[in-house]
C-alpha positions as CSV (number, residue, x, y, z in Angstrom):
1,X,41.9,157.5,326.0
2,X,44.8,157.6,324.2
3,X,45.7,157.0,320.8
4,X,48.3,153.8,321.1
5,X,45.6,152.4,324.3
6,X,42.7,153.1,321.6
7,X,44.7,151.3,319.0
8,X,45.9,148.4,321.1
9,X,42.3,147.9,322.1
10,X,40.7,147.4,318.6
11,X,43.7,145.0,317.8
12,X,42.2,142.9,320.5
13,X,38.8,143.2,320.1
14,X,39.6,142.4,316.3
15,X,41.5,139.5,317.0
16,X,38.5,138.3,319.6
17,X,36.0,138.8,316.6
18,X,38.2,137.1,314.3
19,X,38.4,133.6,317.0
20,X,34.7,133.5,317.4
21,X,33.6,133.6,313.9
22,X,36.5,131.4,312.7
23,X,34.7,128.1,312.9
24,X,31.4,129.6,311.0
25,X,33.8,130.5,308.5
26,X,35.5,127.1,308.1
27,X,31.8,126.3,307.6
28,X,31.3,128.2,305.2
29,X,34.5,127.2,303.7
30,X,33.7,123.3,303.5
31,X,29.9,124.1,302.5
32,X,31.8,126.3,299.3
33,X,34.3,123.6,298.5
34,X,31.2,120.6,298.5
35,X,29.3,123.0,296.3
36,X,32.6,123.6,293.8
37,X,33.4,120.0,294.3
38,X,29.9,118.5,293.0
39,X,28.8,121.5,290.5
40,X,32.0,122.7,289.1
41,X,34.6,119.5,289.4
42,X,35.2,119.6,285.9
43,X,36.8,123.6,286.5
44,X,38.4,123.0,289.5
45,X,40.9,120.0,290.3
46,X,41.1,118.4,293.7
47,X,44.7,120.2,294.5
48,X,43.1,123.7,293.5
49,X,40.6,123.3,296.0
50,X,42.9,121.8,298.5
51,X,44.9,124.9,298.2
52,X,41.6,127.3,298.9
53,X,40.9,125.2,301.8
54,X,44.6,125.3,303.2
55,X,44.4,129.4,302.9
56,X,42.0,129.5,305.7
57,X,44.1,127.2,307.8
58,X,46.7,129.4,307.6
59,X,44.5,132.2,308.1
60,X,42.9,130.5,311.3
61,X,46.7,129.4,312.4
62,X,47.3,133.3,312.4
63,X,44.5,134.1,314.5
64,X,45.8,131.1,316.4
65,X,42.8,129.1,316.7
66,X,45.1,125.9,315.0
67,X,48.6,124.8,315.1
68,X,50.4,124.3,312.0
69,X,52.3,121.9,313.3
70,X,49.2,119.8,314.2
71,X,47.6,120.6,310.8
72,X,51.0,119.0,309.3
73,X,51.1,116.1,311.3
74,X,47.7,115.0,310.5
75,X,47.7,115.3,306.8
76,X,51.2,113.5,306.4
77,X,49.3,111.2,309.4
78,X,46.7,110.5,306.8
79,X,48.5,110.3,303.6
80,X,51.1,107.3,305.6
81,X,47.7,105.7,306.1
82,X,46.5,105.8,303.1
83,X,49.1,104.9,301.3
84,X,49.5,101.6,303.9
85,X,46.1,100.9,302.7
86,X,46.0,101.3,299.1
87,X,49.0,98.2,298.6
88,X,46.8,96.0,300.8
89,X,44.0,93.4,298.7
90,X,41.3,92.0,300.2
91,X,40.3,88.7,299.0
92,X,38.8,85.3,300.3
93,X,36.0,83.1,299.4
94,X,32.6,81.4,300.8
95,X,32.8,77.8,300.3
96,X,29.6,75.3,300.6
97,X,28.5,71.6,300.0
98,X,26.1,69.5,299.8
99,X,27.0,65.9,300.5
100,X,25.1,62.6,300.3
101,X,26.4,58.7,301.7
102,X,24.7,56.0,299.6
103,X,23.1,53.7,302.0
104,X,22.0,53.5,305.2
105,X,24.8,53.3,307.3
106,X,25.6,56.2,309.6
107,X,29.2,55.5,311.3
108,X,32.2,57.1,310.9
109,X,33.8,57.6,307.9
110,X,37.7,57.0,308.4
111,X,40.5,59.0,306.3
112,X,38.1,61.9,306.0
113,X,39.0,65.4,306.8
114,X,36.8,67.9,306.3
115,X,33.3,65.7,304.4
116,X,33.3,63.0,307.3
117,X,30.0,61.7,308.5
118,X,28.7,65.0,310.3
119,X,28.3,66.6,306.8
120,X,26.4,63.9,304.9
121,X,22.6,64.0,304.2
122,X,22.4,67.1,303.7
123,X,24.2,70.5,303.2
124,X,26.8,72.5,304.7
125,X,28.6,76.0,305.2
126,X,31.9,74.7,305.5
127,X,34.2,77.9,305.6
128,X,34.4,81.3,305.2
129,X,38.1,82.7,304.4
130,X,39.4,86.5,304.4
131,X,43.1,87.5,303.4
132,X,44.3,90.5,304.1
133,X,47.9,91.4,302.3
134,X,50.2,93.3,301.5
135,X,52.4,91.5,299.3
136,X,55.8,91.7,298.6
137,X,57.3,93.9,295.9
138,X,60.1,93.5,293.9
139,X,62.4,96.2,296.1
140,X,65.7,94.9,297.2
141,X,64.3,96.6,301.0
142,X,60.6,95.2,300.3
143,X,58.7,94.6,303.7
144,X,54.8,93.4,304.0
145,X,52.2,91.1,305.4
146,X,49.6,88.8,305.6
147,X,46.5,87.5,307.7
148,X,44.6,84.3,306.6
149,X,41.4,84.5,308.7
150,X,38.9,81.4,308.5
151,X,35.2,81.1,310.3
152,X,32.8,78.3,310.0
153,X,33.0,74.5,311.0
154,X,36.6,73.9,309.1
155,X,38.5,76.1,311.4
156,X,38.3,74.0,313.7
157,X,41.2,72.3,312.1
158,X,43.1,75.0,313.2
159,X,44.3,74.9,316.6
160,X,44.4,78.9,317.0
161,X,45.1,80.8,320.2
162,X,40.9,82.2,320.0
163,X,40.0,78.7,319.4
164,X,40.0,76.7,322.8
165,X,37.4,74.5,322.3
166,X,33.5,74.5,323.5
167,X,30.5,74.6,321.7
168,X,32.0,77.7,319.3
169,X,35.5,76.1,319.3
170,X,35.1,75.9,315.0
171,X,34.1,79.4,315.0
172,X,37.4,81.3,314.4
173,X,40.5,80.5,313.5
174,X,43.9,82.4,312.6
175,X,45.3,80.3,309.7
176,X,48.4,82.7,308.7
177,X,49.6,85.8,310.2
178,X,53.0,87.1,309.4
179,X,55.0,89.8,308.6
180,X,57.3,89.4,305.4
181,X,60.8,90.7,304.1
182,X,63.1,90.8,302.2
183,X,67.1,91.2,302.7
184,X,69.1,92.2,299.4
185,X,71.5,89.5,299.6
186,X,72.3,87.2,296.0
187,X,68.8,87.4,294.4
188,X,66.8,88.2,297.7
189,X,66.6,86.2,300.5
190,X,62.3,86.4,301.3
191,X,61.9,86.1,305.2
192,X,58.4,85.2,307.4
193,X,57.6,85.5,310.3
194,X,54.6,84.7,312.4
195,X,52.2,81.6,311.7
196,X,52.5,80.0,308.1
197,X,51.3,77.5,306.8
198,X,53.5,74.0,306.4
199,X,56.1,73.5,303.7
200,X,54.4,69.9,302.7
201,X,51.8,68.6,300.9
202,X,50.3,68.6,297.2
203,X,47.2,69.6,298.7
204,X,46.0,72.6,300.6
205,X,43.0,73.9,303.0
206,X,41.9,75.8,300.4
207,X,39.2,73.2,298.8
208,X,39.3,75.8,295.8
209,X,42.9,75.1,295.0
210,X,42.6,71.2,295.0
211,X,41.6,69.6,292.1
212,X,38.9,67.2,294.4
213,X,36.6,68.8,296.8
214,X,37.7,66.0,299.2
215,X,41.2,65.9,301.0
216,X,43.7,62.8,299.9
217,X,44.9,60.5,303.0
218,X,48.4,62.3,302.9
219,X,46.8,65.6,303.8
220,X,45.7,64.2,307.1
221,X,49.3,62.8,307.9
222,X,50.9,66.1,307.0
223,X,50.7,69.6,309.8
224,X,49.1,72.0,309.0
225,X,50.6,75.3,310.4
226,X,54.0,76.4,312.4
227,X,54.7,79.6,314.8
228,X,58.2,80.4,313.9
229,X,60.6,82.0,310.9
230,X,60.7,81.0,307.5
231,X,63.4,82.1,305.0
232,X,63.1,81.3,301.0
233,X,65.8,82.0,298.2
234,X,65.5,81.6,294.6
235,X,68.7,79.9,293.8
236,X,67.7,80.4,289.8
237,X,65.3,80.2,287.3
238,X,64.4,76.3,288.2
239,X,65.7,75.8,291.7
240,X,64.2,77.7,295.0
241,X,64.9,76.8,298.7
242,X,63.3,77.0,302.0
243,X,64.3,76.3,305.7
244,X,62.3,77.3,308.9
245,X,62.7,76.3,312.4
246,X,59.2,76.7,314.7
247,X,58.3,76.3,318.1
248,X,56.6,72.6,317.8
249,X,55.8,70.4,314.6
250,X,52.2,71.8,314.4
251,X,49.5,72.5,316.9
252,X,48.3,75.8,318.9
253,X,49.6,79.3,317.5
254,X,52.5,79.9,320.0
255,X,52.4,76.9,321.6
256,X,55.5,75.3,323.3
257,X,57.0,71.8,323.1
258,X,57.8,69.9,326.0
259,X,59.4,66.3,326.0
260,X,57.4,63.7,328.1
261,X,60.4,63.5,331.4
262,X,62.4,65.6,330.6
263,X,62.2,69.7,331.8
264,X,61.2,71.9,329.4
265,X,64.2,73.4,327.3
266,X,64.5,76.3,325.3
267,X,66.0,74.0,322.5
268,X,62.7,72.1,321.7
269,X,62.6,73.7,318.4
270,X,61.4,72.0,315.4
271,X,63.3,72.1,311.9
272,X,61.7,71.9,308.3
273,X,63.2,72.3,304.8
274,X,61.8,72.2,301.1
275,X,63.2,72.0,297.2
276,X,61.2,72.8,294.8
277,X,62.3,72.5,291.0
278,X,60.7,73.9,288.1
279,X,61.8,72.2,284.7
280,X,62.6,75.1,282.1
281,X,60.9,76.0,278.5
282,X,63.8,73.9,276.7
283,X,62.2,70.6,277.9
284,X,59.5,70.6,275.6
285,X,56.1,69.6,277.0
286,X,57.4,69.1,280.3
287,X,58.5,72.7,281.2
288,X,56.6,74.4,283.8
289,X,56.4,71.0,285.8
290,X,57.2,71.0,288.9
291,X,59.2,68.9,291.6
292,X,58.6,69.4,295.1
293,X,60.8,67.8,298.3
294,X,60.2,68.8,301.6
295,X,60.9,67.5,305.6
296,X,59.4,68.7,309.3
297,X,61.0,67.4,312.5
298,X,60.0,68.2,315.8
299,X,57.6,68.0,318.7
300,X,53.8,68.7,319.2
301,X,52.8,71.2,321.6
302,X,50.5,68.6,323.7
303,X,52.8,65.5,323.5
304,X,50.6,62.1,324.4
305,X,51.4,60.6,327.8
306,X,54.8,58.3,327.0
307,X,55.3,59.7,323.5
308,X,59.3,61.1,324.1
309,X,60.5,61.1,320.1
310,X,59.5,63.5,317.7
311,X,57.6,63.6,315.1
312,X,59.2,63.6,311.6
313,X,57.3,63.9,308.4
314,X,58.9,63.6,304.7
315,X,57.1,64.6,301.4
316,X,58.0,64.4,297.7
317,X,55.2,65.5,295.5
318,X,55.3,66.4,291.7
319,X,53.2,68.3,289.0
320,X,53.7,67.1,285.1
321,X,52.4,68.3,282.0
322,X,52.0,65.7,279.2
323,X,52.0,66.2,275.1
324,X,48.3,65.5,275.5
325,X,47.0,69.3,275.4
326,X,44.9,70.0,278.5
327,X,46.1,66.8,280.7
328,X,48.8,66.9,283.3
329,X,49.5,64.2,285.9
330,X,50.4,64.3,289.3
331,X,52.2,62.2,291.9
332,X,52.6,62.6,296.0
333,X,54.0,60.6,298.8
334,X,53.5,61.2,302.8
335,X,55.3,59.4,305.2
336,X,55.0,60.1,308.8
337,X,57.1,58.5,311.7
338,X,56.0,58.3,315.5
339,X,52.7,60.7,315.5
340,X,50.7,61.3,317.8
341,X,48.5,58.0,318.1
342,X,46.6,56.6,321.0
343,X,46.5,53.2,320.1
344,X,49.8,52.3,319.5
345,X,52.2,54.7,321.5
346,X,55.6,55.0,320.5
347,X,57.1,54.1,317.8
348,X,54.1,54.2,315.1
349,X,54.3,55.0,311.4
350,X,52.6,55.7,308.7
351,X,52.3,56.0,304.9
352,X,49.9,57.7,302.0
353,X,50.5,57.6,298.2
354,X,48.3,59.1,296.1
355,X,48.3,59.8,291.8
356,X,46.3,62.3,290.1
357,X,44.7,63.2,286.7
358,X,43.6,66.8,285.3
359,X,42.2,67.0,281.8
360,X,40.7,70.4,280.6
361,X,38.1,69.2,278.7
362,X,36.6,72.3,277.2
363,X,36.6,76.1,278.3
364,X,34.0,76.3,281.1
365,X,35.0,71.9,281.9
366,X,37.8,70.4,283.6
367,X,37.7,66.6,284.7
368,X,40.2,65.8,287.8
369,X,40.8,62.1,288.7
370,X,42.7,60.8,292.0
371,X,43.6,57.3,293.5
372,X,44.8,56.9,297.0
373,X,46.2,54.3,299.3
374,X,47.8,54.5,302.7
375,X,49.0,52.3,305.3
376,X,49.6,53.1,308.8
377,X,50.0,51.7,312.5
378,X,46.8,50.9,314.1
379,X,45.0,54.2,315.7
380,X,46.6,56.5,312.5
381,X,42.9,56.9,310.9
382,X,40.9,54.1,313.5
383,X,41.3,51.1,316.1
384,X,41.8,47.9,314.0
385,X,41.5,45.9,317.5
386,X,44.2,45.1,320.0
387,X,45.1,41.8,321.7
388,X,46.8,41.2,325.2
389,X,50.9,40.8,324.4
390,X,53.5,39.8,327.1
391,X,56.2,42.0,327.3
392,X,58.6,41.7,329.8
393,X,56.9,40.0,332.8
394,X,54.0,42.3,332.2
395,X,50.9,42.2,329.6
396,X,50.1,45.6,327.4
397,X,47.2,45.5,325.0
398,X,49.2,45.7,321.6
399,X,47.6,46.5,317.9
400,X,46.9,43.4,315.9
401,X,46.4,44.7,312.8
402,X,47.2,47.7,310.8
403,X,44.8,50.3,309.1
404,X,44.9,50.4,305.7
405,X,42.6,52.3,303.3
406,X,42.0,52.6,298.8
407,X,40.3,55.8,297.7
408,X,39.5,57.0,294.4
409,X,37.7,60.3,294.0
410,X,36.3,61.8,290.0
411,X,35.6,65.3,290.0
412,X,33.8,67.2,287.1
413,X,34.2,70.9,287.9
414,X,31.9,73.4,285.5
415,X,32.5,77.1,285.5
416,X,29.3,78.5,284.1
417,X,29.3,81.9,286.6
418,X,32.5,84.0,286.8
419,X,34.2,83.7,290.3
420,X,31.9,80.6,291.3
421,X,33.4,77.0,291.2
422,X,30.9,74.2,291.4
423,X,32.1,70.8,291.4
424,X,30.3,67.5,291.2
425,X,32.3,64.4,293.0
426,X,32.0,61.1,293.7
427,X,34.2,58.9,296.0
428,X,34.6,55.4,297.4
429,X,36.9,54.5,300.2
430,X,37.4,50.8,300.9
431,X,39.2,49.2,304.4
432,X,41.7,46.2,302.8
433,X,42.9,45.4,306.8
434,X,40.0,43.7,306.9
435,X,38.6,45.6,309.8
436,X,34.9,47.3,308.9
437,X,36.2,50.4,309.5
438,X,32.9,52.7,308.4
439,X,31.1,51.0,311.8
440,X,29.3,47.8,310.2
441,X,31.0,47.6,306.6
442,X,34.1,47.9,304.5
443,X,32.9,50.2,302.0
444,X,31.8,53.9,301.7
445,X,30.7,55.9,298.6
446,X,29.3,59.5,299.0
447,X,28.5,62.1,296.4
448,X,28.9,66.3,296.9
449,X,28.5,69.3,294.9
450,X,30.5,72.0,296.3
451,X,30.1,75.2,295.2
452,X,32.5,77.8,296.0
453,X,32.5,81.8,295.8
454,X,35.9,83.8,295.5
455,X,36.7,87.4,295.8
């Protein structure tokens, strides 16, 4: 054989040798670098041993048992990803109750939301809530998201597109998922879209965030969630702005609105708005309140048989502090015109105002008072009765009366653990239409302690 053919052969057979006992080597490598890592981290830093480990990939690139190019791809691959997921938080909470009706009547309880008579005598998981989000930075370009997830018996209030109903219709529920913006034009115009919550209300889903465990009447009038665009602007230090447009006044994620007799348009859009003013530090006591207007307008996704006009809501809701320290007083009114009722179809109305009280009584106490009254066509909260009514030269069964309803709730919340609220509440709820609107009476009083975990 010749020299150059003896030559070329050992540079193959080398090369062979070299590709089959690359992987024990990278073995070896990683069982080195765990020993360095967990006996000598304090003498060698994570980029020093990144670099001993990156020597053999360009060694085995050489040999051509790896690419470098798919070496590259993957570590920038992973360091996108893990930067994605070190700006997103994880938070949520585990809220539960136990709630008890004095007396032996077992009807409904009308004006409830979420403590009705399915959850008295004894106690409940009422929901379980995970947010995932990556919130918006103060970057002219900023760009994130976020994903409200809710399980248990209260997501049932959401109408999502996994919740259709059935025996585990309250299972699951998609309460907000959107992606956020912001375009750099005046002071940053802050953009969603996806499902979001509604613009009105002075009380939220989250029970955590009220100052009662119960819901006023006004949150039951009010939607509760929109599949659209949302933009908000920051006029100036006390003024901020919002307008949205959605595909239907509330109801199913991605729903569609469709007026009764008329073919479905792509126009059917429904339009909401907000103010909110903050009152600055030169007012004295009162700065930091806040004063909140907002309006919805448009049609439900499932429109009742008849119903043709849409349904507009208005709200105006504020938030003072007082020069007593610790107490600040609050103030909201609902009104709702033609919603969806069964009883009286058409034009219907209804109204809710309700007042509040917050007095920090101590570090660990705060005492939280509300009164509430509404009034409303018959069929907004229950059927007062109906009576036959000529109209025409034809007779319809029309509402005789209209349901009206007094609340007042007192809350004592304790914070003894860190991240656990537990509330003590009582509440009474009278019918003044006259009707006995909790089945056989006019009156209903219940007591709950909620208790409520956040992380």
């Amino acid at each position: 054989m010749s020299q150059s053919k003896k030559t070329c052969c050992q540079g193959v057979l080398f090369f062979l040798l070299f590709a089959a006992i690359a992987p024990f080597l990278v073995c070896e490598v990683n069982w080195f670098c765990f020993v360095i890592t967990h006996k000598n981290a304090q003498h060698t830093s994570p980029e020093e041993l990144k670099m001993k480990v990156n020597k053999w990939t360009l060694a085995l690139a050489t040999a051509g048992v790896v690419s470098i190019g798919s070496v590259v791809q993957a570590e920038e691959a992973q360091h996108q990803v893990l930067t994605a997921l070190s700006s997103t938080t994880l938070s949520g909470y585990v809220d539960t109750s136990a709630s008890w009706r004095i007396g032996k009547n077992a009807g409904p309880i009308q004006g409830r939301t979420f403590d009705g008579a399915d959850k008295q005598d004894g106690f409940n998981l009422n929901v379980v809530k995970l947010t995932l989000e990556k919130p918006l930075d103060e970057g002219q370009w900023s760009a994130g998201y976020k994903a409200d997830l809710v399980f248990g018996p209260d997501a049932n209030y959401y109408q999502s597109l996994l919740n259709g109903g059935g025996a585990d219709a309250g299972a699951f529920a998609v309460k907000q998922a959107y992606a956020a913006f912001r375009a750099p034009v005046g002071n940053g115009i802050d953009f969603k879209m996806g499902v979001f919550d509604t613009l009105l209300g002075y009380e939220v889903f989250e029970s955590g965030n009220n100052p009662n465990f119960s819901r006023s009447y006004g949150y039951a009038l009010e939607p509760t969630q929109h599949t659209g665009a949302l933009a908000s602007y920051h006029l100036n230090d006390m003024i901020s702005i919002s307008a949205g447009i959605a595909n239907t006044y509330t109801g199913a994620i991605n729903g569609r609105a469709s007026r009764t007799g008329r073919t479905a348009s792509q126009s059917e859009k429904t339009y909401m708005g907000s103010l909110t003013v903050t009152l600055p530090e030169n007012l004295g006591f009162l700065a930091g309140s806040t004063i909140y207007a907002g309006v919805a307008d448009g049609l439900n996704s499932g429109e009742i048989a008849g119903h043709k006009t849409d349904t507009t809501s208005y709200y105006v809701g504020q938030t003072l502090n007082t020069p007593v320290t610790g107490l600040s007083v609050g103030a909201a009114f609902d009104y709702r015109q033609d919603g969806a009722n069964t009883v009286t179809v058409g034009d219907n109305w209804a109204f809710a105002l309700a007042g509040y009280a917050s007095y920090q009584a101590s570090e660990k106490l705060k005492l939280n008072a509300r009164g509430d009254w509404t009034q409303g066509s018959d069929g907004t909260f229950y059927n007062g009765g109906a009576v036959t009514k000529l109209v025409g030269l034809s007779t319809v069964n029309a509402s005789d009366k209209q349901n009206e309803l007094l609340g007042v709730t007192l809350t004592a919340d304790y914070s003894l653990w860190s991240n656990l609220i537990t509330r003590l509440e009582g509440r009474w709820d009278r019918a003044l239409s006259g009707d006995q609107a909790f089945s056989s009476d006019n009156n209903v009083l219940t007591v709950a302690l909620n208790a409520i975990y956040k992380f």
